[in-house]
C-alpha positions in Angstrom: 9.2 15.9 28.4 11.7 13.3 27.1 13.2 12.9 23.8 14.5 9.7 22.2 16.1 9.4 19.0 15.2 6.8 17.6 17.9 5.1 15.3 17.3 2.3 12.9 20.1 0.1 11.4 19.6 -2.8 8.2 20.5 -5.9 11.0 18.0 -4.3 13.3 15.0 -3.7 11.4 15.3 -6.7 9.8 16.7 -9.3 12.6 14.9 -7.7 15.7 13.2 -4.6 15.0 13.6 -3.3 18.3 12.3 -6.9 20.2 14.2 -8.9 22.9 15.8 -11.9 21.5 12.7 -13.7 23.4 10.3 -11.6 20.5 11.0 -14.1 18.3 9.7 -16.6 20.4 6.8 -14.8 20.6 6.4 -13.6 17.2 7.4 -16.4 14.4 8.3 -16.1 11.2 5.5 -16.2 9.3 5.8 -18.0 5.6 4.5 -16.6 2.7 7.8 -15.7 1.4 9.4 -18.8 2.7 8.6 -21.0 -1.0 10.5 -18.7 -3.1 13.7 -19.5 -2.0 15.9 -21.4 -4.3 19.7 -22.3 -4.2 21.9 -19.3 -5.0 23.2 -20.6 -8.3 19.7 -20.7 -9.1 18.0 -17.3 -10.9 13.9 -17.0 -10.1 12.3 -16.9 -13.2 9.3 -13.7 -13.0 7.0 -13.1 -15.1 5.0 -9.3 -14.9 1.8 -9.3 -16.2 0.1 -5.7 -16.0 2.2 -3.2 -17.7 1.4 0.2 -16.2 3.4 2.7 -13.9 3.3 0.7 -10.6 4.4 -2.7 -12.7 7.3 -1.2 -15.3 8.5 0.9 -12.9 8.4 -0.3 -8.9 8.2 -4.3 -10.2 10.0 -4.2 -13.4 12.9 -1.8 -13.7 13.5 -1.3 -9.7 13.2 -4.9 -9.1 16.4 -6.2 -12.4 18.2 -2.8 -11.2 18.5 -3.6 -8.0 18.4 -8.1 -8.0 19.4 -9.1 -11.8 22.2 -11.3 -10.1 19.1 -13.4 -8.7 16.2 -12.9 -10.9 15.6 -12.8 -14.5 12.1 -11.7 -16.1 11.0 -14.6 -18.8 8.4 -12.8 -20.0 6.2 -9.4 -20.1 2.4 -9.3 -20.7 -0.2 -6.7 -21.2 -3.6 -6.2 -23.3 -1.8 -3.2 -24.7 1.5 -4.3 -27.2 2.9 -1.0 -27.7 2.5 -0.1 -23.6 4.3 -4.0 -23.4 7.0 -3.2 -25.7 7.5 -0.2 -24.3 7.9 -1.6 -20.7 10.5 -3.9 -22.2 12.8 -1.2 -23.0 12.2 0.8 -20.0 12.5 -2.1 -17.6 15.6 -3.3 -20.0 14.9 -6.9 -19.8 15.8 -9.6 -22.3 12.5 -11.5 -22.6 9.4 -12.0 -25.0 6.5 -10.0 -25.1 2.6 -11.2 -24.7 -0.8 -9.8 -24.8 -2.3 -13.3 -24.1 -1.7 -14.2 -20.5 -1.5 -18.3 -21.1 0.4 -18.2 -24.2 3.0 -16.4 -21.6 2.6 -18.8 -18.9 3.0 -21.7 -21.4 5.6 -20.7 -22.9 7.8 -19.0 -20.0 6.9 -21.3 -17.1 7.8 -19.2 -14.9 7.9 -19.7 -10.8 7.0 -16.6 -9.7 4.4 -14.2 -11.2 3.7 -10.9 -10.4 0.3 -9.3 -11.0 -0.3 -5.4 -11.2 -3.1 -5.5 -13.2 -6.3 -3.4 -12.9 -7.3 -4.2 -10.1 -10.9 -5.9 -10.5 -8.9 -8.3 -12.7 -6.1 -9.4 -10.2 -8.0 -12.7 -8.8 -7.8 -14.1 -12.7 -4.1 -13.6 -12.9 -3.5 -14.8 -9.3 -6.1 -18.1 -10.0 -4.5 -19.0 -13.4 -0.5 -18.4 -11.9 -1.4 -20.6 -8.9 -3.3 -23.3 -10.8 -0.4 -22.9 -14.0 2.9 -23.9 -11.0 3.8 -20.0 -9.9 4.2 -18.2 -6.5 2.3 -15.1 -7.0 2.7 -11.4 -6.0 0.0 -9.5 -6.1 -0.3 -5.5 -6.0 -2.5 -4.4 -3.2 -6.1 -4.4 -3.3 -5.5 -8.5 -3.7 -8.7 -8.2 -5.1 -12.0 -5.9 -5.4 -15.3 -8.3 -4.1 -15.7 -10.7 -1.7 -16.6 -13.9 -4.3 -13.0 -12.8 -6.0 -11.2 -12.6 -2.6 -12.6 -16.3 -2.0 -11.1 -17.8 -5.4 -8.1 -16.3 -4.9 -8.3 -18.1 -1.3 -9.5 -21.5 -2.6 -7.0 -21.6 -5.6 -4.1 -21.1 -3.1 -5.4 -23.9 -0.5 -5.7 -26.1 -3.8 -2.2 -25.2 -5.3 -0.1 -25.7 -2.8 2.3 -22.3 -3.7 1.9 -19.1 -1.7 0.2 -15.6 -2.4 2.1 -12.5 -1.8 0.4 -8.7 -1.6 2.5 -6.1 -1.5 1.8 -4.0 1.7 5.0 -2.0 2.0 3.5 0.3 4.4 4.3 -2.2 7.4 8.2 -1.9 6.5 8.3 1.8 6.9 10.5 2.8 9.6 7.7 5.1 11.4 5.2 2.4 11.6 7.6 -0.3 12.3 8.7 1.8 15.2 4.8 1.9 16.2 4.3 -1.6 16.4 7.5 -2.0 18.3 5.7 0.4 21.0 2.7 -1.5 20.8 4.1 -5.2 20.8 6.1 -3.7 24.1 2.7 -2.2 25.7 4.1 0.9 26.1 0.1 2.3 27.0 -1.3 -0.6 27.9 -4.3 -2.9 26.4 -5.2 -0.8 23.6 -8.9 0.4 23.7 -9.2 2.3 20.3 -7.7 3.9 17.1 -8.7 7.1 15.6 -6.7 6.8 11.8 -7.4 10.1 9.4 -5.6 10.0 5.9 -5.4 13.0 3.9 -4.7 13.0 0.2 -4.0 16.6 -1.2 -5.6 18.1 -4.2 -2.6 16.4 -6.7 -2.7 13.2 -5.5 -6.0 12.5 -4.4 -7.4 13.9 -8.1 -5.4 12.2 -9.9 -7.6 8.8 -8.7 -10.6 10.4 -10.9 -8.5 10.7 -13.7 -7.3 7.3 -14.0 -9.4 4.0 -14.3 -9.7 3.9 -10.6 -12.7 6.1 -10.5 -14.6 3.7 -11.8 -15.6 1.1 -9.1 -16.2 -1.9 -11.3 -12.3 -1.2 -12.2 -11.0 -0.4 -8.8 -13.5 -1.5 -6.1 -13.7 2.4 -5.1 -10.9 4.1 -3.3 -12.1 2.0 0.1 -10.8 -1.0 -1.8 -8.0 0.0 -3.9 -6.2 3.5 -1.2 -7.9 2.1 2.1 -6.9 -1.3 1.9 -2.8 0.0 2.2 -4.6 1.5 6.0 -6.6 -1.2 7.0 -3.6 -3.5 6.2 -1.7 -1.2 9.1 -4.8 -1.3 11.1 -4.8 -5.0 11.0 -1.7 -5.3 11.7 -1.2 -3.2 14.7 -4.1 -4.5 16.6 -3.0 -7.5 15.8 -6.8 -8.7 15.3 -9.3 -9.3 12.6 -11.8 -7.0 12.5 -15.5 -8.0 13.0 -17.9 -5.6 11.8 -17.8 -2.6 9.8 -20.5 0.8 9.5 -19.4 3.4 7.4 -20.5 6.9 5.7 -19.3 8.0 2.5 -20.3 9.9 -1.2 -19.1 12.1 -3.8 -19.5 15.5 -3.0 -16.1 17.2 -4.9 -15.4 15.2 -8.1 -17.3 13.7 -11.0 -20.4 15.7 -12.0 -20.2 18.2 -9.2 -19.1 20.9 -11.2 -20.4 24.0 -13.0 -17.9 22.4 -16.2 -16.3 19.6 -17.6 -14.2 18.8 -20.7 -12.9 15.9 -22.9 -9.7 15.0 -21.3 -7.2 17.8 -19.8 -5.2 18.1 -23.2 -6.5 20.6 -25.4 -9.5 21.4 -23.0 -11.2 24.6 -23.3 -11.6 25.3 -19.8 -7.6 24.3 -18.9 -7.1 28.5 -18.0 -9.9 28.3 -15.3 -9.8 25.0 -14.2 -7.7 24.5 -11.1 -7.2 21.1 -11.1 -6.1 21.1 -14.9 -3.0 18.7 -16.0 -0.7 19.0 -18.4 0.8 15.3 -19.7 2.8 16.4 -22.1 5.0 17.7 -19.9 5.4 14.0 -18.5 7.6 12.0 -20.5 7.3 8.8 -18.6 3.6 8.9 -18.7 3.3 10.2 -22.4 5.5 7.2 -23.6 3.8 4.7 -21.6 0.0 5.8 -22.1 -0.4 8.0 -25.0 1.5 6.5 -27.4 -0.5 3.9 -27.0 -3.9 5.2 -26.6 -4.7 3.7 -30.3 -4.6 0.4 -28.6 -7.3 -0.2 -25.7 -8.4 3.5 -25.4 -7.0 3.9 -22.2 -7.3 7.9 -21.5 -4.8 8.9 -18.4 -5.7 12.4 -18.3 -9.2 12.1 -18.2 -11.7 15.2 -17.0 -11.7 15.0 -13.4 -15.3 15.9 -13.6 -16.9 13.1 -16.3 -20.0 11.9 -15.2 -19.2 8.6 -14.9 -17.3 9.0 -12.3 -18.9 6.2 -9.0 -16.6 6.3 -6.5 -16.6 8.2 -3.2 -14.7 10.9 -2.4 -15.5 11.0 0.8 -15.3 8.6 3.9 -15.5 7.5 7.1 -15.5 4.6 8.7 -16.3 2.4 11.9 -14.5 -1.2 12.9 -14.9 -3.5 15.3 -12.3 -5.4 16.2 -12.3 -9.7 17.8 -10.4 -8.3 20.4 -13.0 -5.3 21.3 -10.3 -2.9 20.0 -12.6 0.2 18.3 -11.5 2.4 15.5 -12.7 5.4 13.5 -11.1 5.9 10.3 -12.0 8.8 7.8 -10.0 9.3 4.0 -10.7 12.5 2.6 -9.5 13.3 -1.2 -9.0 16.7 -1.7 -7.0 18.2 1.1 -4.6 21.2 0.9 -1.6 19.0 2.4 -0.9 15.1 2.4 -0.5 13.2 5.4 -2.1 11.3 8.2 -2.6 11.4 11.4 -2.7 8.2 14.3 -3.7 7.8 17.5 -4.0 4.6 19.9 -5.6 5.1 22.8 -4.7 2.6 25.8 -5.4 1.9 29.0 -1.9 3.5 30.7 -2.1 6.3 28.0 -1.9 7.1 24.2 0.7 7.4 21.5 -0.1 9.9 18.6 1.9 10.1 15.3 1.3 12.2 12.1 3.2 12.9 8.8 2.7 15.7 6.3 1.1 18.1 8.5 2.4 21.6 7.8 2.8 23.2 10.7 4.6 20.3 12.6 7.2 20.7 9.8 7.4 23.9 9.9 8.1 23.3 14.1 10.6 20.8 13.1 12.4 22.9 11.2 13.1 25.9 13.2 13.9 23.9 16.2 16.5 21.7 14.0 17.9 24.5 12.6 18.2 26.5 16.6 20.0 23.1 17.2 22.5 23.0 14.8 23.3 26.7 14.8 24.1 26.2 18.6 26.1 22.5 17.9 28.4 23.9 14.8 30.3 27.0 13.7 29.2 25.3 10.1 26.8 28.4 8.9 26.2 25.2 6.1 24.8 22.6 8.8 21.8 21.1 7.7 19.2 19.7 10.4 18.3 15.9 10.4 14.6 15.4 9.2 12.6 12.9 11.2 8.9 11.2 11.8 7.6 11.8 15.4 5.6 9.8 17.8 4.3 10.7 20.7 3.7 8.8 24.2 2.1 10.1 27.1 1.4 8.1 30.2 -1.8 8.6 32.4 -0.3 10.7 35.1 2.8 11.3 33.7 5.1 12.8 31.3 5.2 12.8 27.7 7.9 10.8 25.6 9.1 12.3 22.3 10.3 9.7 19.9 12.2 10.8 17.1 12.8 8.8 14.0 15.0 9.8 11.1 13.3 10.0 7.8 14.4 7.8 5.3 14.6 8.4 1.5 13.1 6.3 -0.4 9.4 4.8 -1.1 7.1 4.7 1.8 9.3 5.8 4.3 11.6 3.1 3.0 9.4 0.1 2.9 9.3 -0.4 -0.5 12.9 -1.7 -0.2 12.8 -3.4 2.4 10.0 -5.0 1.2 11.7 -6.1 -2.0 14.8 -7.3 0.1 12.8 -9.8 2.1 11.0 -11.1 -1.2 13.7 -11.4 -3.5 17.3 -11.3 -1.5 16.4 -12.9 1.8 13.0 -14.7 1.6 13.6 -16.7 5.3 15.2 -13.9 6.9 13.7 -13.5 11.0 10.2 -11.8 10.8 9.2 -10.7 14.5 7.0 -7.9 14.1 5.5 -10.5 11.3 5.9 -7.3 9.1 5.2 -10.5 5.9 2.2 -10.7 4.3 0.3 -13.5 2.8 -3.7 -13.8 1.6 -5.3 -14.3 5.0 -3.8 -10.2 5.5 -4.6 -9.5 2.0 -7.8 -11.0 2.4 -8.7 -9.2 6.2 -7.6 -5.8 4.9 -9.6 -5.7 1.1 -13.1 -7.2 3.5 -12.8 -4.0 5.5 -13.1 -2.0 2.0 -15.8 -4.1 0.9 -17.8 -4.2 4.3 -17.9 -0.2 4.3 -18.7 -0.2 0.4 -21.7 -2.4 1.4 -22.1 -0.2 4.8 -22.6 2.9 2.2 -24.8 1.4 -0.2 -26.9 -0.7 1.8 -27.2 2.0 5.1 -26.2 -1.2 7.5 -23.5 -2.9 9.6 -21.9 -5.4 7.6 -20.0 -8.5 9.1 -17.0 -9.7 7.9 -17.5 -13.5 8.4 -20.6 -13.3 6.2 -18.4 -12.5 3.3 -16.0 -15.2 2.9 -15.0 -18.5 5.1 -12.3 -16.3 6.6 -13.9 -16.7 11.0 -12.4 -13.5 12.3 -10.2 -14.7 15.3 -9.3 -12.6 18.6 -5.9 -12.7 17.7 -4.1 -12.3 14.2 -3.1 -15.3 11.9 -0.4 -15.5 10.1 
């Protein structure tokens, strides 16, 4: 067995990623980003419309914190005005308020609008931005149907600006070191994936509490949770997938229980209910959505178990890839831990990868703590945490591959991801880690393809959904 530490540095992962100089040859910068650069002097102008946890906090407050000396927000917009006003203090920018979207456009002009609306309603805010002069960034799912994903990809071709979606997955550390292994054919020709996420009983009920449980609100968890994994799928293969078959229902939440309340404050049931969450005790969230209930009726702590609940809590699904790659991918919502599990299977031999599994931290503990103890006289030493993959040959040995866990969002993607869109928008891109609406587009089809799959009990093809021809070998 051989262990490499793997040890990532900014100029690396953002200049080579692990790739000869010749990479870049091989791998060009791809563009979306490219048409928001502007002189220095110059502050972007953003608008937000979508005022809810992912846009006040992640695009609003994270984004001036960290680049106010080269943005400025012109203008906030929501359906909701107190959640709007709100997000104007907590965010901290000097701008107006809307709750009509074209008013804000009109008035602001901004260049660059970012959309983290719900997300059935995305392709209206990206449509009008494009057709009104913006660059847009939209939150992932770009969309939740095919006849949305193909507005959103006419309006773009039409108004000559660019469409961003927000996959910060790809700039994780762990799955950027993964596509270094596969861009250097470490196995060989990859034959198939098997790909098994794992939400735990927190975070995969609090879906079915919020608006997402609805699918005409979030296109089902295939759509608005799967499309983050299909996205890496796509992207690792480095081919559009073909045809989809999947499986799927709703076997744990919604009415599937022997109870169920209003919403989990002041519910009668809240001593015997396991799944029962207090709000109150969330400041963030009671400022932000309770306050302003009075509004549009949004409830955030709804009963896990209402009856209108129409998503799937279960799934699995089948993809076919242009380039015959093969991959079985399964999303469960109420598992005891949270984490995934990866595995590429090649012609030479198979890399494996996992997070969040118990018992492999548990392992990495103990045998990081044996280290230090035998490396210091410190009794204070504290082991180095780190992702793992693993490469085995075909008649061979086994390579360990070690990469230091960063702090920070998505393994630290989110940063990086909002470094090359608002700091360095033509930075080198040889992994092609950027994504524009053809990846937005290939990654939400696989969603929709298995939610047909489901209801319909058939394959579904991807090219009979949009214009998009699947092609052996990804587009940027």
């Amino acid at each position: 067995m051989k262990i490499n530490n793997y040890k990532i540095n900014r100029r690396s992962f953002l200049e080579k990623s692990g790739v000869a100089a010749a990479g870049a040859a091989l791998f060009p910068a791809i563009t979306p980003f490219s048409s928001f650069s502007k002189p220095l002097a110059e502050k972007r102008k953003i608008a937000l419309v979508g005022t809810g946890i992912r846009g006040v906090t992640f695009w609003g407050k994270n984004v001036l914190d960290h680049y106010g000396d080269l943005i400025e927000f012109v203008g906030l917009c929501d359906i909701n005005p107190g959640r709007v006003e709100f997000a104007k203090k907590y965010i901290g920018a000097d701008c107006p308020t809307f709750t009509n979207f074209e008013e804000m456009m009109n008035t602001t002009q901004p260049d660059f609008l970012i959309v983290t609306t719900v997300d059935s309603t995305h392709h209206e805010f990206v449509v009008r931005g494009l057709e009104l002069g913006a660059d847009v960034l939209t939150e992932k799912p770009m969309t939740t149907d095919e006849v949305k994903c193909q507005q959103i990809l006419d309006a773009e071709r039409k108004s000559g600006k660019k469409v961003i979606v927000g996959f910060n997955y790809r700039y994780g550390t762990q799955f950027t070191k993964l596509k270094e292994l596969l861009v250097e054919n470490q196995v060989g020709k990859i034959t198939s994936v098997d790909f098994h996420w794992y939400l735990n009983t927190y975070h995969g009920a609090s879906y079915f509490r919020r608006w997402h449980g609805l699918r005409d609100k979030g296109g089902t968890l295939l759509v608005h949770k799967s499309s983050h994994h299909f996205d890496l799928l796509n992207w690792f293969i480095d081919s559009d997938p073909v045809e989809v078959v999947a499986y799927g229902g709703l076997d744990h939440y919604g009415s599937n229980h022997s109870f169920k309340g209003d919403k989990c404050r002041g519910c009668e049931f809240k001593d015997k209910c396991k799944f029962h969450w207090d709000i109150t005790k969330n400041d963030m969230y009671m400022n932000l959505y309770v306050a302003n209930e009075e509004y549009d009726g949004y409830i955030r702590d709804n009963c896990l178990w209402r009856d209108e609940i129409d998503i799937f809590d279960k799934m699995a699904v089948q993809i076919k890839y242009a380039n015959n790659v093969e991959v079985s991918y399964s999303l469960t919502t109420y598992s005891p831990y949270e984490g995934y599990r990866i595995a590429f299977n090649g012609m030479d031999g198979r890399i494996d990868s996992w997070e969040g599994i118990p018992w492999r931290s548990d392992e990495q503990i103990n045998q990081a703590q044996l280290h230090a103890q035998e490396m210091s006289q410190d009794d204070d030493a504290e082991p180095q945490a780190y992702d793992e993959i693993m490469v085995m040959k075909n008649f061979g040995d086994y390579e360990l591959v070690k990469i230091p866990k960063v702090r920070g969002g998505h393994g630290g993607g989110d940063t990086r991801l909002q470094d090359k869109i608002f700091k360095d928008p033509d930075m080198a891109d040889p992994l092609k880690h950027s994504a524009g609406t053809r990846d937005g587009a290939m990654a939400i089809l696989i969603g929709i393809a298995a939610r047909k799959s489901i209801d319909e009990g058939r394959p579904i093809r991807i090219a009979d959904l949009t214009d998009l021809e699947p092609s052996v070998a990804r587009k940027g």
